[in-house]
N, C-alpha and C positions, 0 to 999 in steps of 0.2 A: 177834374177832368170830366167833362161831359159825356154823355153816353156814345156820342158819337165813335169820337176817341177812344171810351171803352171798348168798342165794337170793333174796328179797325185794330186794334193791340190784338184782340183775342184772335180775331183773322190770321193773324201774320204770325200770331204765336203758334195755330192750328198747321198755317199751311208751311212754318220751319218743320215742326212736328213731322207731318208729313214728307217732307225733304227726305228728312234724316232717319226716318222710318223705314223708306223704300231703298237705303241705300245695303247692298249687301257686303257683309264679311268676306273677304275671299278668303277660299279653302286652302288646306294642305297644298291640294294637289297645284293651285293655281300659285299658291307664294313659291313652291318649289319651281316649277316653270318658267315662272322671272327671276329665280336664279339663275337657272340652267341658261336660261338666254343670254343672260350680263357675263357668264361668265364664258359662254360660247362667244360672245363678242371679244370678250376680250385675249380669248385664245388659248381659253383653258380645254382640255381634252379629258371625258373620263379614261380614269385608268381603276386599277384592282382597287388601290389607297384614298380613293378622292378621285377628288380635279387635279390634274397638273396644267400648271404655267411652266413650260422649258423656258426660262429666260436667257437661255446661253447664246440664240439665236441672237436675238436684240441686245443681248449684254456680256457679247464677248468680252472677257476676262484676257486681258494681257498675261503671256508668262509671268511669274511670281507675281502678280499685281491682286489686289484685293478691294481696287476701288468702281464705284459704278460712274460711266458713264455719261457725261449730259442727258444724254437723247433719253439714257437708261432711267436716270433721277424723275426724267417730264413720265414716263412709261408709267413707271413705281406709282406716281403717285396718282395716275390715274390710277390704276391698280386699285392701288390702298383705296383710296375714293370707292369706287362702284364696289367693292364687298361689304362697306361698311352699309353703305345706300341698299344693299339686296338682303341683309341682315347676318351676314357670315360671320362667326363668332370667335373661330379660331384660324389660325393659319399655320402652316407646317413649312420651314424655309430651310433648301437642302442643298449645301455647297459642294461643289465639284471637283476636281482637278483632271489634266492630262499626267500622262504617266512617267513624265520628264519628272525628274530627281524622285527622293526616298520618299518611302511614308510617313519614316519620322516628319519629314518636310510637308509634304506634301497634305496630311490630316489636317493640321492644324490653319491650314493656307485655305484648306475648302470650309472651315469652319469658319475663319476671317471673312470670306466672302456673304457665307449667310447671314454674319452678323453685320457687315454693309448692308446688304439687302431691308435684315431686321430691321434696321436704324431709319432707311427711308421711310419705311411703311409706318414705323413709328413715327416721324415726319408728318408723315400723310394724317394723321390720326390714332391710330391704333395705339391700345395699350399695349405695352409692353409686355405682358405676363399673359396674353393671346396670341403670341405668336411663339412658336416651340425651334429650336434650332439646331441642325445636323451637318455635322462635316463627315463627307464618307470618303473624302482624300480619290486616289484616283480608284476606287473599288467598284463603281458601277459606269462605266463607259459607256456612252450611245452611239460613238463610232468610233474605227481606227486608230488607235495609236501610233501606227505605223506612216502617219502622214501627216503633214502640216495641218492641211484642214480637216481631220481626223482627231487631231490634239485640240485646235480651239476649238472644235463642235465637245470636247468634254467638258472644257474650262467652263463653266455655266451654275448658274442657280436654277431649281429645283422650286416654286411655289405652291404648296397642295391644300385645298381645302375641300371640307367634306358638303354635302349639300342635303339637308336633312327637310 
């Protein structure tokens, strides 16, 4: 190799050097930020627990039914997608019920549902043993029982992740 050539290498080796020198780490505060935004996009709301995703809106659950929906599945896996992309580590999936039949019934129906849920996300990518799952049967209501659309606004999954 001639000098030239050695000259020219060592330039370009200087000025990657340089590149990659000037490039900064982003901070805590700045990787939490593009959390919060991915997941403000995606319609998560803090609460006390985390973030929540209500997905009862987008994935209303038929009486006794425990399966998701088309629309629901394309949702999920965007979902599952931009947590993994924003670096969220675990997930908390929390089945619901309206207050139509027992609890005997009715527990283990909201539990079937977050394990639908689970299953997409694990779909999507996720491991399995990051994602945690709770059936609370019809015990936390966000509207009405007393009405049609008071019973499907319960029927719903519960999505929560924390944003550290």
């Amino acid at each position: 190799m001639g000098i030239v050539a050695r000259l020219r290498a060592i330039a370009l080796l200087l000025a990657a050097v340089l590149l990659f020198g000037c490039q900064t780490v982003p901070t805590g505060a700045e990787i939490k930020a593009r959390k919060v935004a991915a997941l403000e996009k995606l319609g998560f709301v803090p609460t006390g627990a985390g973030w929540d995703l209500n997905l009862g809106v987008k994935l209303l659950f038929d009486v006794n039914d425990d399966q998701v929906s088309g629309s629901g599945r394309i949702e999920l896996d965007r979902v599952a997608r931009t947590l993994a992309e924003v670096g969220v580590d675990r997930i908390r999936v929390e089945g619901h019920t309206d207050n139509a039949g027992s609890p005997r019934y009715n527990q283990p129906l909201s539990l079937r549902r977050a394990e639908s849920v689970a299953q997409l996300l694990v779909a999507g990518g996720w491991q399995d043993a990051a994602i945690e799952r709770r059936g609370y049967g019809a015990d936390k209501p966000i509207a009405d029982n007393s009405t049609a659309e008071g019973r499907a606004q319960n029927r719903r999954v519960v999505v929560t992740v924390q944003v550290e």
